[in-house]
N, C-alpha and C positions, 0 to 999 in steps of 0.2 A: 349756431348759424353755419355749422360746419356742411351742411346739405345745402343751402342755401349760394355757398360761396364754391361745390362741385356742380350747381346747376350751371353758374354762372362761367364755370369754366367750360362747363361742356356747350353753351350756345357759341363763346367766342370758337371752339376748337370745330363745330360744325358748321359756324354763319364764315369761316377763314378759309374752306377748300373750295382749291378752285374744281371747275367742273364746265363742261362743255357750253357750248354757244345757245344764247337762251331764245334765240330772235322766233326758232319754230317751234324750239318744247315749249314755249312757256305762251304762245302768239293765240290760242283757244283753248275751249271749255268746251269738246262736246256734251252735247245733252245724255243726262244718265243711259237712257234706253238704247241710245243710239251705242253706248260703249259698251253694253250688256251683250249688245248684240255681236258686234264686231268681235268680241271674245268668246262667241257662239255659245251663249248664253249664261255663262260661268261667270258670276258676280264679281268670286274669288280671284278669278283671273285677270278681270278686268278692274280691279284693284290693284293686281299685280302690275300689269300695263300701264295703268295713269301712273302707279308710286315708280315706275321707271322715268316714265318724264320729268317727275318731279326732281329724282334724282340724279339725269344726268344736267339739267337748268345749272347754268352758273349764276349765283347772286352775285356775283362782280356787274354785271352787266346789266341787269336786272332797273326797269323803271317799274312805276306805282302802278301800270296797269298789268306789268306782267307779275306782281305779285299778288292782285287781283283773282292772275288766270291761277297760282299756282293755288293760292288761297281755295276757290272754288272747287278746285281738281283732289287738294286734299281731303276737302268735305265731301265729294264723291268719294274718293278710296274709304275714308268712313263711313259711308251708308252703304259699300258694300260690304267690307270686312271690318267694322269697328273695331276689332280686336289688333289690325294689322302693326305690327310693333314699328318698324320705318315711318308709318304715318305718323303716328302720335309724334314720337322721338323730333322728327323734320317740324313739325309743326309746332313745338314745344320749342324748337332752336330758331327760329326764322320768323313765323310768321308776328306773333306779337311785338317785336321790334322794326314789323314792316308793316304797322298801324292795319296789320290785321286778325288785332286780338278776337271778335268773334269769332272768326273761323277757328281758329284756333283753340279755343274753348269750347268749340264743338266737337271738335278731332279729340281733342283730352277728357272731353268727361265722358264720353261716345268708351273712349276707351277704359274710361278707372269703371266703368260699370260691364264692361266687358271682358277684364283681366281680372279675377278677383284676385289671382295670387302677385299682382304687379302693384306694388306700392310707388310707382313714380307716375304714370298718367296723373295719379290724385295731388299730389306734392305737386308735380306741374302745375296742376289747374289751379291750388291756393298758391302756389308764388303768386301767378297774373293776376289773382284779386289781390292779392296782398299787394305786390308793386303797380298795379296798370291800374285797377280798377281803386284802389283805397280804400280796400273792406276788411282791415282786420280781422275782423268779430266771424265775419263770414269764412274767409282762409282760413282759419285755423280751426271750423268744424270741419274742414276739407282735410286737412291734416291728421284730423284725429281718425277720420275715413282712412288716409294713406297708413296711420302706424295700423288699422286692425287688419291692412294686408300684407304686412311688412312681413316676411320668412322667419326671418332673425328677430331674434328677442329685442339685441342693443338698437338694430337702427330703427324697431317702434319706442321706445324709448327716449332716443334720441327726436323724433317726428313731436310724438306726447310733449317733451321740455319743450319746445319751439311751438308747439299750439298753445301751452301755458304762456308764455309770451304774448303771446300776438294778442290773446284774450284779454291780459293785459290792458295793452293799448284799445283794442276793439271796442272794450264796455264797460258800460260804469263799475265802480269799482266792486258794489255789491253783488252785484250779477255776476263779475268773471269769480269774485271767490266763491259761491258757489259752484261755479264751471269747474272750476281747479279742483276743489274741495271733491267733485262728483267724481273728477277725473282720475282723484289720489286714493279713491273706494276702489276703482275698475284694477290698478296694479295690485303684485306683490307685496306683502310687509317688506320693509326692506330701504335704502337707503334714498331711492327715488322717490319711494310714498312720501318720506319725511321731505324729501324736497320739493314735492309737491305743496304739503301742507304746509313748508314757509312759507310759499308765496301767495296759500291761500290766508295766511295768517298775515301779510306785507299787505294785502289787499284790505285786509276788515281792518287795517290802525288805519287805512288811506283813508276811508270811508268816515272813520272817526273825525279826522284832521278837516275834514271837507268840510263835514257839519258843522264843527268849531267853527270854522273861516268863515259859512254861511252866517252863522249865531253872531260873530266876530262884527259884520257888515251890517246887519241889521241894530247891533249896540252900538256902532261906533260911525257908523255913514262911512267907509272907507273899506275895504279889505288892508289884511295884515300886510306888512309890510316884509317881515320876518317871519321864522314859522313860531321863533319863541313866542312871539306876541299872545300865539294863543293861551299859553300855560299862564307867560306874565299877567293877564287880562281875567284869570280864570275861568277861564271856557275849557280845561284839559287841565285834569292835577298833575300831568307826567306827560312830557314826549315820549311816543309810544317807539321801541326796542326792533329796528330791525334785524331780522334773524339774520340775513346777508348781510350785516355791518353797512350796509350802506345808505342807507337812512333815507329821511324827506326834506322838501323841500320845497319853494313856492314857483310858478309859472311868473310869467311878465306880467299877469293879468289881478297874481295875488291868489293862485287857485294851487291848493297842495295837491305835490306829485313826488311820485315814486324818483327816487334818485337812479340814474346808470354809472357804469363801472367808469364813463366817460367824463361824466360831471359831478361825480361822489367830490371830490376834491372841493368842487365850487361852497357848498352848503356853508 
């Protein structure tokens, strides 16, 4: 979560500067052609231009229609230079915390397909499914996009562990351990593969546990109460061994889940 908690610092340290009087940057949206023109016909320029409005706008001052305007103005600076690095970045720190995550998402995938060497537009864009929209499953095929344009070996690696996460949460248990599992073919032998395939091996005893519980309800009218229930009951000759010591455990609902480093204690 370590990328995760520098995105977070970099929106407070960019959504915190102050910056000039927003009443006329931020007050219209001219119409594309009409800025095309004004920059006597250089797209590029005229991307250049609106991304200054946007950056001397102070968000201290800022109400929902001016972030409307700005919102709009950075979807222009992306249709004319989607690559433009200020766009994406301003729009990755501001906009989806100013309820307006489309744009935003426009400006960031605009550009993870126009950077190929920039591994943060795509990171960008699965955080916002990941926190705004509550797509797991979705985030973190974004993410595994962001580690195969990462420079650096460690911070795809690092991307790769955080998409095994989220898959995780995202999808039933048999589908993300195949994810993982596909995910732990794509690295090197080496100490990440095996940590890969713990958790796609965490995944396939979940899967087990689950059917138990199902098998569990259908013998007994009730879900388990405990997870022993299911070995006591025999539906499982063995609580299955997790490789991270942190074992299983049942939801409020009676439905087996992966224990965290948070609630390992509770079980």
């Amino acid at each position: 979560m370590v990328l995760a908690a520098v995105y977070v610092l970099s929106v407070q340290n960019l959504g915190g500067r102050k910056r000039a009087d927003v009443t006329s940057e931020m007050a219209v949206a001219l119409p594309r052609l009409v800025q095309v023109a004004m920059a006597a016909g250089d797209r590029y320029l005229a991307a250049n231009l609106a991304g200054f409005r946007v950056l001397v706008a102070s968000t201290e001052l800022m109400r929902e229609e001016n972030y409307a305007v700005q919102a709009r103005l950075q979807e222009d600076i992306s249709w004319f230079n989607p690559a433009h690095e200020d766009n994406y970045y301003i729009a990755a720190a501001i906009l989806p915390w100013a309820n307006q995550l489309k744009s935003a998402q426009y400006v960031l995938k605009r550009a993870a397909e126009a950077r190929s060497q920039d591994w943060q537009p795509a990171f960008y864009y699965a955080f916002n499914i990941y926190h705004f929209e509550r797509n797991p499953a979705l985030a973190a095929e974004w993410l595994i996009r962001a580690s195969e344009q990462a420079e650096d070996r460690m911070q795809g690696m690092y991307l790769q562990e955080l998409a095994a996460k989220w898959y995780e949460i995202g999808y039933q248990p048999r589908v993300a351990a195949g994810v993982v599992e596909a995910l732990a073919e794509q690295v090197q032998e080496g100490a990440f593969r095996r940590y890969l395939r713990h958790r796609a091996a965490r995944l396939r005893s979940l899967e087990v546990l689950r059917e138990a519980a199902n098998a569990f309800e259908q013998q007994f009218g009730r879900r388990p109460l405990r997870i022993e229930e299911l070995k006591e009951r025999g539906l499982i000759t063995e609580l299955p061994i997790d490789p991270f010591g942190l074992g299983f455990g049942l939801d409020e609902a009676g439905v087996p889940v992966l224990l965290m480093p948070h609630n390992a204690k509770q079980k």
